[in-house]
N, C-alpha and C positions, 0 to 999 in steps of 0.2 A: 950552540949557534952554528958549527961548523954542517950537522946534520942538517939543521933548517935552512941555510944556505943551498945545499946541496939539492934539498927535495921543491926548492923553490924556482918557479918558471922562471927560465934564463933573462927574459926582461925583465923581471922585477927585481931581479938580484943587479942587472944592469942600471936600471931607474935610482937602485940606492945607492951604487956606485959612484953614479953621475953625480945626484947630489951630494956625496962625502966630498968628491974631488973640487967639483964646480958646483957649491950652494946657488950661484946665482944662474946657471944655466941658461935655466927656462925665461927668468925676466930678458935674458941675451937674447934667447930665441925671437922673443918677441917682439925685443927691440929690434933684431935684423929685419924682420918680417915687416915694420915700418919702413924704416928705412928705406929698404928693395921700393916697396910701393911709394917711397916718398920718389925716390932715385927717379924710378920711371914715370912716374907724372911730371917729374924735373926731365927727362930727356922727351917726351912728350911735347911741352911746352916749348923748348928749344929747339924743334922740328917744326912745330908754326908759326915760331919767331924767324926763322929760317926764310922760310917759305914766305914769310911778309913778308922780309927783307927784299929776297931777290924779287914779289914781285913789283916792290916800292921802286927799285931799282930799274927793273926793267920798263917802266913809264918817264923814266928820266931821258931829257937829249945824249943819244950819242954818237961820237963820230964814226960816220962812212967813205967806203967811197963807193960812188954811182958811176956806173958804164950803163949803153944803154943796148938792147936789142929787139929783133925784130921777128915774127912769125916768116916772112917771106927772105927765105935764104935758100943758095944753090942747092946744099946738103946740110944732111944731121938734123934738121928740125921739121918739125912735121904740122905746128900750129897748134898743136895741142898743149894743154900745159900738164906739168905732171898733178895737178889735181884734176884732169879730162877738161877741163874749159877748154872748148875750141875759141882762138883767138888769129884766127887768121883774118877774121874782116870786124876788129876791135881789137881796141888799147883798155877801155875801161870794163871793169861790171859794175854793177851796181850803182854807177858814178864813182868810182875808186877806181887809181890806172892797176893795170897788173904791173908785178915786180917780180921777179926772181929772188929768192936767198937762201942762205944757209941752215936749213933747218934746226940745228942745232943753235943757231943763233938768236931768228926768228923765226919760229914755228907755222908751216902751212896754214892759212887761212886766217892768221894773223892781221887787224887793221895798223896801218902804221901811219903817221904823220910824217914826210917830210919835207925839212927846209933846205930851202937852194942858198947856195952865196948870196946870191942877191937877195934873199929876204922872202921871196916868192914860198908859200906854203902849199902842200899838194895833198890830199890823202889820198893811200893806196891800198892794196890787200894783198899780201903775200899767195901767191897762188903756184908758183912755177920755183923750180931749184935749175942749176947750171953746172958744168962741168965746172967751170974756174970760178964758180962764188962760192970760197969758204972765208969765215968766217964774217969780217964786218966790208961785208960788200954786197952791194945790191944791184940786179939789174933790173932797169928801165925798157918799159914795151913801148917802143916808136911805130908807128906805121907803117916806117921805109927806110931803107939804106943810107940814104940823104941823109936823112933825120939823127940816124943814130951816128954817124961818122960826124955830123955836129954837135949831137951832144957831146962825143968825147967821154973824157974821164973826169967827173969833180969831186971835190969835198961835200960832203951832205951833214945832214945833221938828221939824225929820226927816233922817234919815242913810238913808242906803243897804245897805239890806241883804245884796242880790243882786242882781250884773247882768242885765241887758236879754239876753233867749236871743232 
């Protein structure tokens, strides 16, 4: 035994080994080998569960606050918005006002809804970002000076219209 051992290729002397120690080895093997494949179609699934979620979520009302601004200022702006829309002689595109935000908020190019205190609904397009809008704040593109030291600063409400193309 000890000679046919010896003269027998090192895997197969290993193979027999395996099964003296662990008969069930290989049934393991195979059940891991499920499992793994189970595992990752389970973390598969849970990544476009995910990915609903937040974008179920990100169609819900939520709270802002709106400042407004304007293309015509002394310095630092130029009428351009940082997606190149020139907007020095317009507030809307497309029928939508322009806005500023937070990209990481809401995503350039972005359609948004939103609502005023007063009940008034607007729709917009995220086109433009600003030094001081991070996070849930949004600015408003006014015409004029006037205009925007009127609007001031409100509470808004806004959801998501349409994704970021």
């Amino acid at each position: 035994m000890l000679t046919q051992t010896l003269l027998s290729p090192p895997s197969a002397v290993a193979g027999e080994l395996a099964t003296q120690v662990a008969p069930n080895a290989e049934a393991w093997r195979q059940d891991a080998e499920v499992l793994a494949v189970q595992l990752n179609e389970q973390r598969e699934l849970n990544k476009r569960l995910r990915a609903e979620i937040k974008r179920l979520e990100a169609k819900q009302w939520r709270d802002f606050t709106a400042t407004a601004y304007t293309a015509d200022c002394p310095e630092g702006c130029t009428g351009i918005t940082k997606t190149g829309v020139d907007v020095r002689n317009q507030t809307h595109v497309n029928g939508r006002r322009v806005v500023a935000t937070d990209p990481a908020v809401i995503p350039l190019g972005t359609v948004i809804e939103i609502r005023f205190a007063d009940g008034r609904l607007e729709r917009a397009i995220a086109l433009d970002t600003g030094g001081a809008i991070r996070g849930n704040i949004i600015d408003y593109l006014v015409s004029d000076n006037a205009t925007a030291v009127q609007f001031g600063r409100q509470r808004v409400k806004i959801r998501i219209i349409g994704e970021a193309k």
